[in-house]
C-alpha positions as CSV (number, residue, x, y, z in Angstrom):
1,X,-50.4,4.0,33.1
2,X,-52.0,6.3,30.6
3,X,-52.7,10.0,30.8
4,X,-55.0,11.7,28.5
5,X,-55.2,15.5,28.3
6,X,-58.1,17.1,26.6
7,X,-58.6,20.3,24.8
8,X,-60.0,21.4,28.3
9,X,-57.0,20.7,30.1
10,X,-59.2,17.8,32.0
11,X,-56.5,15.3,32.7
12,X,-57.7,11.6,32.9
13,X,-56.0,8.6,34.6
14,X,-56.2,5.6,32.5
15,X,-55.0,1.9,33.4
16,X,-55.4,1.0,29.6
17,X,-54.7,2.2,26.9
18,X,-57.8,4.6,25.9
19,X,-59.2,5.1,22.2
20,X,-57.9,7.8,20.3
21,X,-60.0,11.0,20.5
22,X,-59.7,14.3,18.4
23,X,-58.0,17.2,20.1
24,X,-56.8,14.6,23.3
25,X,-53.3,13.6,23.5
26,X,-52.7,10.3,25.2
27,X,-49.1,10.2,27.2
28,X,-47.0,7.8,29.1
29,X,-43.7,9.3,30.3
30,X,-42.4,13.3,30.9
31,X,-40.7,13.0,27.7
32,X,-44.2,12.6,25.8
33,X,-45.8,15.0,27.8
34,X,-42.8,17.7,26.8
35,X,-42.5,16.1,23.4
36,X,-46.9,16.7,23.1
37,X,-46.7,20.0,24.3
38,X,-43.9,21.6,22.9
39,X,-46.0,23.9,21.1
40,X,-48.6,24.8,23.4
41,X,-48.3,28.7,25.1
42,X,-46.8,28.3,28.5
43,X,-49.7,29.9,29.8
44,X,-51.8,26.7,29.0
45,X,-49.2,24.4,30.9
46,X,-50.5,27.0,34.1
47,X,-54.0,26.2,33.0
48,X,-53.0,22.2,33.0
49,X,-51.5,22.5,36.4
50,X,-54.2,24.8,38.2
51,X,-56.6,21.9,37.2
52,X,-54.9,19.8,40.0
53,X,-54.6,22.7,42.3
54,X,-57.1,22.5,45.5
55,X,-58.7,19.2,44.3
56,X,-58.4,15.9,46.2
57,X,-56.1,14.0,46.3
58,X,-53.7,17.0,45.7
59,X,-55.0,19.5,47.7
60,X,-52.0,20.6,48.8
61,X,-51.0,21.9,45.3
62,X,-51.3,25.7,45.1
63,X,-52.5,27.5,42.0
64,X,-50.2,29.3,39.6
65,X,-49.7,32.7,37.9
66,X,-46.9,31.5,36.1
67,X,-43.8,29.1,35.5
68,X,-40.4,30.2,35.1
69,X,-39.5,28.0,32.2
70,X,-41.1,25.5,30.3
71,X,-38.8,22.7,31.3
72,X,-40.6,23.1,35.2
73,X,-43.3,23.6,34.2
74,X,-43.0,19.6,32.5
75,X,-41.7,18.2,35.6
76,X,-44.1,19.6,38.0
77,X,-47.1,18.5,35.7
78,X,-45.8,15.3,35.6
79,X,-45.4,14.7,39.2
80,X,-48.9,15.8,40.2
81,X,-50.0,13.2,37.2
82,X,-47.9,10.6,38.9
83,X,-49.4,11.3,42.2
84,X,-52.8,11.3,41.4
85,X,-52.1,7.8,39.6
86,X,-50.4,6.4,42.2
87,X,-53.4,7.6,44.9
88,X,-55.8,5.8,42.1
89,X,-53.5,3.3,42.2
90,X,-54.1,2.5,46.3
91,X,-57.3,3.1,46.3
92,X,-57.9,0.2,43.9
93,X,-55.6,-1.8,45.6
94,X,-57.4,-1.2,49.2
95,X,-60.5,-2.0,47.8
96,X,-59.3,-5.0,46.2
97,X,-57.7,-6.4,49.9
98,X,-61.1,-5.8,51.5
99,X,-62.7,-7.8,48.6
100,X,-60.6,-10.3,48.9
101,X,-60.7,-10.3,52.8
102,X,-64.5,-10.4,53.1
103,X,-64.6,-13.9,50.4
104,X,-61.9,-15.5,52.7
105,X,-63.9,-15.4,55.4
106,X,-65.2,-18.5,56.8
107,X,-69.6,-18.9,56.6
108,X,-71.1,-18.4,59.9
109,X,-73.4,-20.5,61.5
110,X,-77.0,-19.7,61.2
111,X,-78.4,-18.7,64.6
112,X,-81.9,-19.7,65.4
113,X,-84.8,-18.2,64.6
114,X,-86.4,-15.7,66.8
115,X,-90.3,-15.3,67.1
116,X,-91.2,-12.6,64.5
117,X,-91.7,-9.0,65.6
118,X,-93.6,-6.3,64.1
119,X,-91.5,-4.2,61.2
120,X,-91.0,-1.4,62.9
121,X,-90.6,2.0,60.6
122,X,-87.4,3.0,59.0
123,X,-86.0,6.0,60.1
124,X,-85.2,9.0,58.1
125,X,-81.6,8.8,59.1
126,X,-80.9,5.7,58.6
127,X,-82.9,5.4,55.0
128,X,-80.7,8.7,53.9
129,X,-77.4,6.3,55.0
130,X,-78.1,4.1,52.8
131,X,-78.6,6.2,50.2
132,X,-75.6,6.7,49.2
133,X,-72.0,5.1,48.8
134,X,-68.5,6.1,47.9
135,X,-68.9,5.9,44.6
136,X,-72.0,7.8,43.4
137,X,-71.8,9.9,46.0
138,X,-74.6,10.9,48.8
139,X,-77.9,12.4,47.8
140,X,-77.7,16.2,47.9
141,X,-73.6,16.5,47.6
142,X,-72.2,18.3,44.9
143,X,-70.9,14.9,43.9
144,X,-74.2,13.6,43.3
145,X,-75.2,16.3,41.7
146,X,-72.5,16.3,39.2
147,X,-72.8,12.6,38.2
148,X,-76.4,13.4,37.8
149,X,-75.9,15.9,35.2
150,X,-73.2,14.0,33.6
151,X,-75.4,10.6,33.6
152,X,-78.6,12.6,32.1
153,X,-79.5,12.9,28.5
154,X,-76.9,14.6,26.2
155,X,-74.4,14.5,29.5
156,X,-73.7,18.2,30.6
157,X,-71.3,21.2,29.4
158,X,-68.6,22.8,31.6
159,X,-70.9,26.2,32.1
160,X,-73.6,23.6,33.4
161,X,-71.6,21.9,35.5
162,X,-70.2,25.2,37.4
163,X,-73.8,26.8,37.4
164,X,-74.9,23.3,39.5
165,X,-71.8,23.6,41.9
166,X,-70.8,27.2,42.0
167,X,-67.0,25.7,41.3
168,X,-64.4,27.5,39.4
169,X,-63.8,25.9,35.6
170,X,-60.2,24.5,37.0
171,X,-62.3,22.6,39.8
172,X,-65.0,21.0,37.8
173,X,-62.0,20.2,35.4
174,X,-60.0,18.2,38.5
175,X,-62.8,16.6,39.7
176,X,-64.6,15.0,36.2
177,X,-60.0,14.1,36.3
178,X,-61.2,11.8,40.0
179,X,-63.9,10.4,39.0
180,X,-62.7,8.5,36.6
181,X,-58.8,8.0,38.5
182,X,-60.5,7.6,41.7
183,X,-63.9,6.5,41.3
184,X,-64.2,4.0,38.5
185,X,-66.5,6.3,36.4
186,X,-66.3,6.1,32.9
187,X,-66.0,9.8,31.8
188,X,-66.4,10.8,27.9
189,X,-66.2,14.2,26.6
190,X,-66.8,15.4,23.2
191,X,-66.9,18.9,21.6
192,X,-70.5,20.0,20.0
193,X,-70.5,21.2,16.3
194,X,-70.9,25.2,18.3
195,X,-67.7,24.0,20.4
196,X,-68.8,23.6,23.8
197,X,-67.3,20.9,25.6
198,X,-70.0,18.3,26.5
199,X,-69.0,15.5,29.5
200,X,-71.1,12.4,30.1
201,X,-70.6,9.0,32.2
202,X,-72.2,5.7,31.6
């Protein structure tokens, strides 16, 4: 497992190794997460951890003012990382089984035909359904929204992304985290020559 944390504090779940990036650090153990952030201000180890806060699958985390010491500050960080990997981690895994389940499944035999009826109409309902999926999200949900933005032109900054959603900085932050840990997105995000973030997915 491979975290990366970017100048954003957007933490990113990695099963390989990712390419190295300017102004990410790439960690694999609480030791190189202390060891990488030794000199940040403590405040921006509250900014880290208030990225996880409120968003699936941690949404039981609480947001921070403040951590007593750095040293907790470390360990609670790297829990909430190992948690959101290990709920990437299942998720894969479940979708894997069904995969696996649906090939191993004998043919059926084909029934006879019927006399043809007329097409009827599709519904509106129905058509919306199938619209949308688990991973791209269903046509007028914020997730939608966002992978629209981030799958456009140029991809889309962090003010962009919170105007489209009316989410706080530390939410848009968790979620562009899930969709790559939990949704199979490929997420990149670069800093413009006037240093605004920009995030984009293929």
């Amino acid at each position: 497992m491979y975290i990366t944390i970017d100048n954003e504090n957007t933490v990113t779940i990695h099963e390989t190794q990712p390419a190295a990036e300017p102004d990410v650090i790439t960690i694999t153990s609480k030791q190189e997460l202390a060891s990488a952030t030794k000199t940040w201000a403590i405040n921006r180890l509250v900014e880290v951890w208030n990225c996880f806060a409120g968003v699936p699958p941690l949404g039981d985390l609480k947001p921070l003012k403040k951590f007593t010491d750095r040293k907790v500050a470390v360990a609670r960080i790297w829990d909430a990382m190992n948690l959101l990997a290990s709920n990437a981690s299942q998720a894969e895994q479940a979708a894997a089984s069904k995969a696996a389940a649906k090939a191993a499944q004998p043919a059926k035999e084909p029934k006879a035909a019927k006399p043809a009826k007329e097409p009827k109409a599709a519904k509106p309902a129905k058509a919306a359904k199938a619209a949308g999926d688990a991973t791209t999200g269903r046509p007028g949900t914020k997730m939608a929204a966002v992978l629209s933005l981030l799958q456009g032109n140029g991809g889309a900054t962090l003010e962009h992304i919170m105007a489209a959603t009316a989410w706080r900085k530390h939410t848009v932050r968790g979620f562009i985290s899930t969709l790559a840990s939990k949704h199979g997105h490929v997420i990149t995000s670069i800093r413009r020559e006037d240093g605004a973030r920009v995030y984009a997915s293929k």
